[in-house]
C-alpha positions in Angstrom: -21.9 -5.7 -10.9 -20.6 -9.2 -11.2 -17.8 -10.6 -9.6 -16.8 -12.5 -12.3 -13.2 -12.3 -12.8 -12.8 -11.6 -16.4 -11.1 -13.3 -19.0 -8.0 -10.6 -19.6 -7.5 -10.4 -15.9 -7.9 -14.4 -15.6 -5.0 -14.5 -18.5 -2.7 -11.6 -16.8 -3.1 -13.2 -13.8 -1.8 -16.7 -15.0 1.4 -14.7 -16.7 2.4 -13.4 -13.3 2.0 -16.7 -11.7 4.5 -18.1 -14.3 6.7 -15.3 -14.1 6.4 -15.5 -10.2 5.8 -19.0 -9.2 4.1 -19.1 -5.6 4.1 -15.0 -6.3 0.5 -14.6 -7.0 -1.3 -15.7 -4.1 -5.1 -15.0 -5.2 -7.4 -13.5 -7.6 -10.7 -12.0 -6.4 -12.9 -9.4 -7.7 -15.8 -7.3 -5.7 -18.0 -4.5 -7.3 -15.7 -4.6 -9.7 -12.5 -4.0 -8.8 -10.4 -6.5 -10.0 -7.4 -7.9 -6.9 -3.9 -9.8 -7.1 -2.9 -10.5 -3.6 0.6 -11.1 -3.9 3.1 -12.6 -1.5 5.6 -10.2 0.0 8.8 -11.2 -0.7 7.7 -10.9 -4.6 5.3 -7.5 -4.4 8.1 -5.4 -6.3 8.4 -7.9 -8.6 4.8 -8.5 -9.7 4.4 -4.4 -9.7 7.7 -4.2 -11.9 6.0 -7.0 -14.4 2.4 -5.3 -14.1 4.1 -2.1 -15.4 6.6 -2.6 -17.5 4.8 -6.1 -19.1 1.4 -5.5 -19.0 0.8 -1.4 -19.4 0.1 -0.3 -16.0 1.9 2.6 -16.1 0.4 4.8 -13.8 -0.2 4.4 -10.0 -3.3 6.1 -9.1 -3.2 5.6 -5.1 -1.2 3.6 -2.7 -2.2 3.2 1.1 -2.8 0.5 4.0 -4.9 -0.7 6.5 -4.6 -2.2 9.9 -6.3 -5.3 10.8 -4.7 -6.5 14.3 -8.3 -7.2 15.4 -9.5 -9.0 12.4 -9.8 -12.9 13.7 -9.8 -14.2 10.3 -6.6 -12.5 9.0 -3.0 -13.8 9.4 -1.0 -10.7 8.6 -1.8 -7.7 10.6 -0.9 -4.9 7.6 -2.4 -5.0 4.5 -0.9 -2.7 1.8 -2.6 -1.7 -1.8 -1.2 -0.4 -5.2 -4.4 0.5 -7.2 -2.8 0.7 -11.1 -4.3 2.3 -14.3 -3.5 1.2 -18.0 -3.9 4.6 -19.5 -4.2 2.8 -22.4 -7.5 1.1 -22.2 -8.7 2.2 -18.9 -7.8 -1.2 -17.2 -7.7 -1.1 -13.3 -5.6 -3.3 -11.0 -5.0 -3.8 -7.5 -2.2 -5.3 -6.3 -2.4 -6.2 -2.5 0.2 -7.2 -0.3 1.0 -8.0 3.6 3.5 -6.9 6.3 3.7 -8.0 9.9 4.9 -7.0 13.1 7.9 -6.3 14.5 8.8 -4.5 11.7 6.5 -4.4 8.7 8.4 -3.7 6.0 7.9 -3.5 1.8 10.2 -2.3 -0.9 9.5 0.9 -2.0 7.7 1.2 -5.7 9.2 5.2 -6.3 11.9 3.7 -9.0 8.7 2.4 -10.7 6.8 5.5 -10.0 7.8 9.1 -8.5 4.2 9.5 -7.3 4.3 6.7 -4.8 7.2 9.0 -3.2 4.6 10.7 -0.8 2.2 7.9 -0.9 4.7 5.7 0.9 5.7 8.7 3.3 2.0 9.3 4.5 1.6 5.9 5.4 5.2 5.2 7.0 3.8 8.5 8.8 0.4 7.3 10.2 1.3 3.1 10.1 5.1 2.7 10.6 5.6 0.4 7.7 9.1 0.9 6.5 9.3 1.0 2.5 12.8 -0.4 1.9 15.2 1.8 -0.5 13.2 4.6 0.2 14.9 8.2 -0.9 13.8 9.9 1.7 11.2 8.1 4.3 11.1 10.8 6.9 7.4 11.9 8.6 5.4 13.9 6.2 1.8 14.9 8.3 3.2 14.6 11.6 6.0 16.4 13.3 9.4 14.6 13.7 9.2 14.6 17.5 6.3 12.6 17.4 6.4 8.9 18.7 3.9 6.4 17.5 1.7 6.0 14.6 -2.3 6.7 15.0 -3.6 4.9 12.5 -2.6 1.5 14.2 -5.5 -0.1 15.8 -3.3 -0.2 19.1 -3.2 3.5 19.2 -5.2 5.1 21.7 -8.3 7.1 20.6 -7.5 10.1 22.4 -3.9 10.3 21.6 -1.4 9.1 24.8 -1.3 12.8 25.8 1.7 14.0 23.4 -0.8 17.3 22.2 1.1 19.8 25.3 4.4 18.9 23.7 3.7 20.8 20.3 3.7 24.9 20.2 0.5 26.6 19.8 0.2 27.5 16.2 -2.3 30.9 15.4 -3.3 32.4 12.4 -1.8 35.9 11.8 -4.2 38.4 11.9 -4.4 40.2 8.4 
């Protein structure tokens, strides 16, 4: 696969940067999968444009990664919006950056209901707040739980919070 950036994204890509001067930070491609990395502060803006401008109207996944040990990398969260144009199959992915103390990004569920959970799962296992949120409670873990284990500076084996939580067993039937 090349890593050519094609000509439609190339174009799409200069109409956000219009739109969103200093918005649209870079445009890469890698086996295909065509990247905006977007500055923060204008991430809902560019997904807002991207749907309701350029016909990516569905959101197919939504996650984030934690790269406090990668020496090349500024920002310690990166977030991703992969996007569909149901129209003519074109794929997107938007990527975007949080940092400590708080990471925090405006939530995307006005622009679509099925980044609801998405954003819950990884506020859940990352602790990155999605602002205006309708309900950004735990979803995987319980409530009582304190920390998020998919941080990098999460211990491997837990920090011994397992004998807090009830025994659950099957029923037998």
């Amino acid at each position: 696969m090349s890593n050519e950036i094609p000509p439609v994204i190339q174009a799409l890509g200069e109409a956000v940067s219009a739109e969103f001067p200093g918005g649209l930070l870079a445009i890469t491609t890698f086996r295909g999968n065509h990247r905006f990395h977007v500055c923060p502060k204008h991430a809902y803006g560019v997904l807002k444009y991207l749907r309701a401008r350029a016909g990516f109207g569905m959101l197919i996944d939504l996650s984030a990664a934690d790269y406090l040990q990668y020496p090349d990398l500024e920002d310690r969260y990166g977030i991703w919006y992969c996007l569909l144009d149901v129209d003519n199959g074109r794929r997107l992915i938007v990527k975007t950056t949080a940092n400590d103390p708080d990471p925090k990004v405006e939530s995307v569920v006005d622009l679509w209901e099925g980044a609801n959970w998405m954003e819950r799962e990884v506020y859940d296992m990352y602790g990155i707040e999605f602002l205006h949120h309708p309900d950004l409670r735990r979803i995987l873990l319980p409530d009582e739980f304190v920390g998020y284990p998919l941080r990098r500076d999460y211990p491997m084996r837990g920090k011994g919070e397992r004998h807090n939580f009830p025994v659950l067993t099957r029923a037998e039937g």
